[in-house]
C-alpha positions in Angstrom: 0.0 0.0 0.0 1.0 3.6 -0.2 -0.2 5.0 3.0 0.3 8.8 3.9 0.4 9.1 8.0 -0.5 12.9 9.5 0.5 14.1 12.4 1.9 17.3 13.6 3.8 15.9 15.8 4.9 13.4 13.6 5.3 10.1 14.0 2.7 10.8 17.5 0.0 7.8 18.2 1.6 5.9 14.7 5.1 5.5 15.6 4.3 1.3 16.5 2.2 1.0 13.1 4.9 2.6 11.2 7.5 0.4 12.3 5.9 -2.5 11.7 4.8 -1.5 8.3 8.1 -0.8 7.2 9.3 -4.1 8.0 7.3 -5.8 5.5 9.1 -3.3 2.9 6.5 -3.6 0.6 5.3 -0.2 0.9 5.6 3.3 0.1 5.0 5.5 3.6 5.0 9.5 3.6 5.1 10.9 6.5 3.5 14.7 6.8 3.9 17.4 9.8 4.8 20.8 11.3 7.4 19.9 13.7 10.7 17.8 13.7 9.9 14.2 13.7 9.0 13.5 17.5 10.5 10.2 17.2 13.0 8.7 15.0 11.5 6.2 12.1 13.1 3.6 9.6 14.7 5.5 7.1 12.5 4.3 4.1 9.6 6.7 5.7 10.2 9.7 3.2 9.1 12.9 5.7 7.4 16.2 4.8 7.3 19.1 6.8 4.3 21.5 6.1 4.8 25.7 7.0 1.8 27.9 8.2 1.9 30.7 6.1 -0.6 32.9 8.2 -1.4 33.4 11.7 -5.0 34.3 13.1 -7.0 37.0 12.1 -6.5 40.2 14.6 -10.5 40.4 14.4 -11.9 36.9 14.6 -14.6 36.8 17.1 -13.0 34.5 19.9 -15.5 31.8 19.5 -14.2 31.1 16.1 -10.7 31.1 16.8 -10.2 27.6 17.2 -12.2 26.6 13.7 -10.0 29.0 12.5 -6.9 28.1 13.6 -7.7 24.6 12.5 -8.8 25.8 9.2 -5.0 27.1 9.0 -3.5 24.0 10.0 -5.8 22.4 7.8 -5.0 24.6 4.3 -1.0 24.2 4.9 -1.2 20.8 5.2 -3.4 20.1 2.2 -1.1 22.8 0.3 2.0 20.2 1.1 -0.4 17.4 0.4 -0.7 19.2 -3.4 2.8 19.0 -3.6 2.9 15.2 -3.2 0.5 14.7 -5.7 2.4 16.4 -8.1 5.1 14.1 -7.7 2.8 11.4 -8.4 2.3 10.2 -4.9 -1.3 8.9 -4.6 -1.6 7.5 -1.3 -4.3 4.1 -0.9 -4.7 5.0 3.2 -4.5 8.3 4.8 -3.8 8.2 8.5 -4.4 11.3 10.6 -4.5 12.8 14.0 -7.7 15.1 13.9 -7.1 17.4 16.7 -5.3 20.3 15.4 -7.3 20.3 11.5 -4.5 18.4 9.2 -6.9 16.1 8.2 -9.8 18.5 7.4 -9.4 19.1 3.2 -7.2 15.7 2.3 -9.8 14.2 1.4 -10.8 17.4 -1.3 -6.8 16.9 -2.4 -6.9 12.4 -2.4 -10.6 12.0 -3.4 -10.4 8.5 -4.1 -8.1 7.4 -0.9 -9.1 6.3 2.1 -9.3 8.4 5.4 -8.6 6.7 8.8 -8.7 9.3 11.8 -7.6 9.4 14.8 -10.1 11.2 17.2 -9.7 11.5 20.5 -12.2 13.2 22.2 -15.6 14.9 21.3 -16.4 18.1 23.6 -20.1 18.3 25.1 -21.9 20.7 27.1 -22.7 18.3 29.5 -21.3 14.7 31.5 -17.8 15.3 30.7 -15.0 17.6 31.1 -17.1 21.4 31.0 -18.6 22.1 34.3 -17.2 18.7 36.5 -14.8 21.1 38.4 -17.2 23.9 39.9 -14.6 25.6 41.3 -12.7 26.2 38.2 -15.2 25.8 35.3 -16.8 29.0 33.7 -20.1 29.7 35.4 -22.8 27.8 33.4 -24.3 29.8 30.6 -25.3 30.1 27.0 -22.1 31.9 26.5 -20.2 29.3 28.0 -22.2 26.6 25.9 -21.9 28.4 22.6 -18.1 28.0 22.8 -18.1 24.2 23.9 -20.5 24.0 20.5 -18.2 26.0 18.4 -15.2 23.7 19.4 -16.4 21.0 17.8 -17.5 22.8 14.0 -13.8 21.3 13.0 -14.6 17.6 14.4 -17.9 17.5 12.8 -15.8 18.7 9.7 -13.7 15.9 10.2 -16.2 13.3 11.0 -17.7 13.8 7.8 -14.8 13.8 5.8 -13.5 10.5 7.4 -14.1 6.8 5.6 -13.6 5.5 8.7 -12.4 6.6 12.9 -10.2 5.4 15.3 -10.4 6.3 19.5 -8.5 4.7 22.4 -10.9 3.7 25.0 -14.5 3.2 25.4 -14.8 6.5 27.6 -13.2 8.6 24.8 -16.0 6.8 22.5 -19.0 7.1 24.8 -18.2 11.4 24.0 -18.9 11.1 20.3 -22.7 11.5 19.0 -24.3 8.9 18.6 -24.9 9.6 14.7 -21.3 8.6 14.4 -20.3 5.8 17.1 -20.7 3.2 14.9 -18.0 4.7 12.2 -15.6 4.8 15.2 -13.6 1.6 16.4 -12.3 1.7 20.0 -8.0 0.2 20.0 -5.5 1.9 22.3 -2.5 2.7 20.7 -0.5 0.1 22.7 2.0 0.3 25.5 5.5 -1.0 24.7 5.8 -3.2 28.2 8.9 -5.0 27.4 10.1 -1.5 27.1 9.1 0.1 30.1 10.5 -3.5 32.3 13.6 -2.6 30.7 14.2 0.2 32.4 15.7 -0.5 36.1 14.2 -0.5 39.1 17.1 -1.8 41.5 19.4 1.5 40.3 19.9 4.8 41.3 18.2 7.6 39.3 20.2 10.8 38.5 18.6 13.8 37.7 19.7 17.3 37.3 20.4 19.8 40.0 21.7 17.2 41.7 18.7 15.1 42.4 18.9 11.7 43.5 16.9 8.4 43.5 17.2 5.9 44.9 15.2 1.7 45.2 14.6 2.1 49.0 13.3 5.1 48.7 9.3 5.7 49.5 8.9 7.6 46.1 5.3 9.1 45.0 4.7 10.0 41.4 2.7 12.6 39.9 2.6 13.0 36.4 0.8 15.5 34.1 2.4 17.2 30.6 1.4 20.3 32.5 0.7 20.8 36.1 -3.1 22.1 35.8 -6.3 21.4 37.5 -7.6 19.1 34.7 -5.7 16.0 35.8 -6.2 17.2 39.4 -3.0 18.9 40.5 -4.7 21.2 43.0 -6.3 18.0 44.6 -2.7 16.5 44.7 -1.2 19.3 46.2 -3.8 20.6 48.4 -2.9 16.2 49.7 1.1 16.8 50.2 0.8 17.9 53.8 -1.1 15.1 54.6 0.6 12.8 53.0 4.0 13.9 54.4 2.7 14.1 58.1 1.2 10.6 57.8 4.7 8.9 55.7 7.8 11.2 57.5 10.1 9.6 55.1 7.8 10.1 51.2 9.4 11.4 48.6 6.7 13.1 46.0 8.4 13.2 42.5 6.0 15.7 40.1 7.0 15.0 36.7 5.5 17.8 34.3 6.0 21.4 33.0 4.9 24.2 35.7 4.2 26.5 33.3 1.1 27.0 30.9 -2.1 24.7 30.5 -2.6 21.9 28.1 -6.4 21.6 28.7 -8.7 24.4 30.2 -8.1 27.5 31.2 -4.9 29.1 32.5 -4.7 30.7 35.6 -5.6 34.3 36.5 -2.5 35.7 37.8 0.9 33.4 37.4 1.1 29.9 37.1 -1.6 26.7 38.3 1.1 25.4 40.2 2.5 28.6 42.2 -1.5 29.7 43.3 -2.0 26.1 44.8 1.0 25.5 46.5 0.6 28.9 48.2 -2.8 27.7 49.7 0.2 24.7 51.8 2.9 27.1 52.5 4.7 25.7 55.1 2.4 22.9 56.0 4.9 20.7 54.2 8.5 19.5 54.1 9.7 21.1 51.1 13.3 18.7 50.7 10.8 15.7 50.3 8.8 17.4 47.5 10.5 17.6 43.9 9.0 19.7 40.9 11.6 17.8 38.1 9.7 19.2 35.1 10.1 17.2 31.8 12.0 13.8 31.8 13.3 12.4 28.9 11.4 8.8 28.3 14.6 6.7 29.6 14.4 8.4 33.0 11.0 8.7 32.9 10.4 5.0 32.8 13.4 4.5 35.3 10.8 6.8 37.3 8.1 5.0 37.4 10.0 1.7 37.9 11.0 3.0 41.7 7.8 4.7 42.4 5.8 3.0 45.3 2.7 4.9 44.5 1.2 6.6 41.4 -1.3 9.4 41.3 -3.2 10.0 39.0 -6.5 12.2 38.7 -8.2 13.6 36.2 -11.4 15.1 34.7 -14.0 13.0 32.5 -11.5 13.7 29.4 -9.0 11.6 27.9 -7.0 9.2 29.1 -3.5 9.9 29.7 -0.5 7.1 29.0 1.2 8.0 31.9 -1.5 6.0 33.3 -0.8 3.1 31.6 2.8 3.2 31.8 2.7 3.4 35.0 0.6 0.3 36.1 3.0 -1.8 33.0 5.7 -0.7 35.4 3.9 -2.7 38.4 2.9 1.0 40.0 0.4 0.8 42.6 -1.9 3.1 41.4 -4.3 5.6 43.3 -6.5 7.0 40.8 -9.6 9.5 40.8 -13.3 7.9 40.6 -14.0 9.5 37.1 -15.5 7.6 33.6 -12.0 7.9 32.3 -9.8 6.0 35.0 -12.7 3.5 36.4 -12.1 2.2 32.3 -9.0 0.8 33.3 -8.8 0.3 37.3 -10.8 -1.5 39.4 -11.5 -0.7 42.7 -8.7 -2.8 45.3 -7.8 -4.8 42.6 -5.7 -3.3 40.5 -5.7 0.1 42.0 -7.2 2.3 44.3 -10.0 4.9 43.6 -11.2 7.9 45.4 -13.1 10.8 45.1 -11.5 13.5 42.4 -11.8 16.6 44.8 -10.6 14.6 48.0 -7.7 15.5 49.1 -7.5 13.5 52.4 -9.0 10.1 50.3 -5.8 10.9 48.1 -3.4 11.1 51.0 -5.3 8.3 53.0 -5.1 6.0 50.2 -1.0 6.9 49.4 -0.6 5.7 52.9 -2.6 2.6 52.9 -0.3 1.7 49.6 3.2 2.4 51.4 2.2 0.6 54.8 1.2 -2.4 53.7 3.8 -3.7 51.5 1.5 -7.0 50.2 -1.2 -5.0 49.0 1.5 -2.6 47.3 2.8 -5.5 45.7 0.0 -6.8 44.7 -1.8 -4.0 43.2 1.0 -3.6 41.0 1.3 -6.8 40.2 -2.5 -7.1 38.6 -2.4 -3.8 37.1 1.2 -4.9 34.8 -1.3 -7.9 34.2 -4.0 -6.2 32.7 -1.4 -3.6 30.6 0.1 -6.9 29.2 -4.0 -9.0 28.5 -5.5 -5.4 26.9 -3.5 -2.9 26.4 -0.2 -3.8 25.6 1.7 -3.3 21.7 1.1 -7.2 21.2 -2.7 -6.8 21.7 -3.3 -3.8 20.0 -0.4 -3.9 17.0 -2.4 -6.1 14.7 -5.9 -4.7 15.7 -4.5 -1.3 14.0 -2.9 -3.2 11.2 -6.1 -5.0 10.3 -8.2 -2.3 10.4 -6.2 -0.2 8.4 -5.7 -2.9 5.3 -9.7 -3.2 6.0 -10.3 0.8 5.6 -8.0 0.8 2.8 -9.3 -1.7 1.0 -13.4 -1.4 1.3 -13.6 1.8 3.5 -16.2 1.2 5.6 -15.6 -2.3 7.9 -18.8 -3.5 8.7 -19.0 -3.3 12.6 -16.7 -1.0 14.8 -13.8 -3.8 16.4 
């Protein structure tokens, strides 16, 4: 097949399907994005980057910003899309991320080719992420509905142009309309386990400024891309004091950028992370409690293999893979009660749940995790088990693989797999 993968982040969610592909060397794969490849790829991938050629309009009413924006995206990717048509590149399967517009007019540039893509996430007025956090939502009103409807005039966009959709988890499914569930399939992207056990988890763990690791260490991990109320970092910090009064010797690791917002709105004055941990000044022990940033994916893992409890909360939105990697590393995991996370954990079998905006359930059940040693272990143990039965690369690898020859071939599959 000749199969054109789109991603701005290029390769992103199809770094494991390119790979495989290009092993069987009988085809031809583009590869088409904004930014420097994310992640290195077999050197038969031929790799495009596409330019913006325009910003946003000084008087776009604020609404449409985000159509527009994607519209953008959208135009400079199907300009470079143009350009491989004119060197005779015809693609059989187009693979695309939807979320930032690539994917909206490739199908007006391949007419004939098929389009697989990759939706993550449908935004509604109601059940999911807008208005769950009362105390950092907008006030509920027709203004604050109007722009949840306007967010999704691209994904409708893209829904329509798509022969066929892919979405990670049944949560992330349940937030599409229902006109359209049935032309979406539900496979995870696959986590790499034999990767992550790879990494150590008997060794030291280096970091900069002079930070130090170490097995017998009580270490707590918190993970977000940025620190921000949607994945519940004012609930985790608002739970440090506690947890350090009731564990005298924790270590809390927060792994994540403390500047900006991936996912709501940023904070009023300064950063998320500096207005909550004002609210715990001095209520904590500030040489057991370590803001690292960004890891690179080595240390990251190396991370998670000493960690003897993961947090991880979030709002009815997607699901992060930090997640997932983390219970493939044998993490006991303490997770919010939300749609999202009660997917994948189960209640004192493979993790722990509490309540999103608890603070003490979060610090009560961090404790319960490093006192007793057995149920640590075997938390873990079941969570790396269910990574490996469901979600791991060797269960979901094919699934994508199929379903793409299927798309490619006749388009529409006749049930969602």
């Amino acid at each position: 097949m000749k199969i054109l993968f789109v991603h701005q982040a290029f390769p992103g969610q199809y770094v494991h399907q390119i790979n495989a592909l290009a092993k069987q060397h009988h085809h031809q794969i583009v590869g088409l994005g904004i930014h420097t490849p994310s992640r290195s790829v077999p050197k038969s991938v031929q790799y495009v980057r596409y330019k913006l050629n325009r910003g946003n309009s000084n008087e776009i009413h604020r609404w449409a910003l985000d159509t527009e924006s994607k519209a953008i995206r959208g135009e400079a990717c199907a300009t470079a899309a143009c350009k491989l048509r004119e060197k005779g590149f015809y693609p059989d399967l187009i693979c695309g991320h939807a979320g930032w517009g690539e994917t909206l007019f490739l199908k007006d540039v391949f007419p004939q080719s098929k389009l697989l893509t990759y939706q993550e996430f449908f935004y509604n007025q109601d059940g999911f992420d807008s208005g769950f956090d009362h105390e950092y939502s907008q006030p509920d009103s027709w203004e604050s509905r109007a722009r949840t409807r306007m967010k999704t005039v691209s994904q409708m966009a893209s829904l329509q142009a798509s022969d066929w959709c892919i979405t990670p988890t049944n949560f992330q499914h349940s937030s599409f309309p229902a006109a359209w569930k049935q032309r979406i399939s539900v496979i995870h992207d696959g986590i790499d386990v034999s990767n992550i056990l790879q990494a150590p988890a008997n060794k030291k763990l280096e970091l900069d400024q002079g930070r130090v690791f170490t097995p017998d260490q009580q270490i707590i991990t918190f993970v977000n891309r940025r620190v921000e109320p949607y994945r519940g970092c004012h609930t985790f910090i608002r739970a440090i004091p506690d947890i350090h009064q009731q564990n005298p010797q924790a270590e809390i690791v927060v792994v994540g950028s403390l500047k900006g917002v991936s996912y709501g709105r940023p904070c009023p004055e300064g950063e998320w992370v500096d207005h909550f941990m004002a609210e715990i000044k001095g209520c904590y022990d500030a040489k057991r409690l370590h803001f690292v940033g960004h890891l690179d994916y080595p240390s990251f893992l190396h991370l998670l293999r000493l960690s003897k409890a993961h947090v991880y909360l979030t709002y009815p939105f997607v699901l992060s893979w930090s997640l997932l990697e983390a219970m493939a590393a044998g993490c006991p995991i303490i997770g919010s009660r939300t749609a999202p996370v009660q997917e994948v954990i189960r209640d004192g079998k493979n993790g722990i749940l509490v309540d999103f905006f608890s603070p003490k359930e979060v610090a009560d059940a961090v404790n319960q995790v490093l006192r007793e040693p057995g149920l640590s272990t075997e938390l873990g143990r079941r969570a790396h088990l269910d990574i490996i039965n469901h979600y791991s690369l060797q269960k979901c690898l094919p699934r994508h693989l199929a379903l793409m020859e299927l798309v490619a071939k006749q388009g529409l599959p006749l049930a969602p797999n």
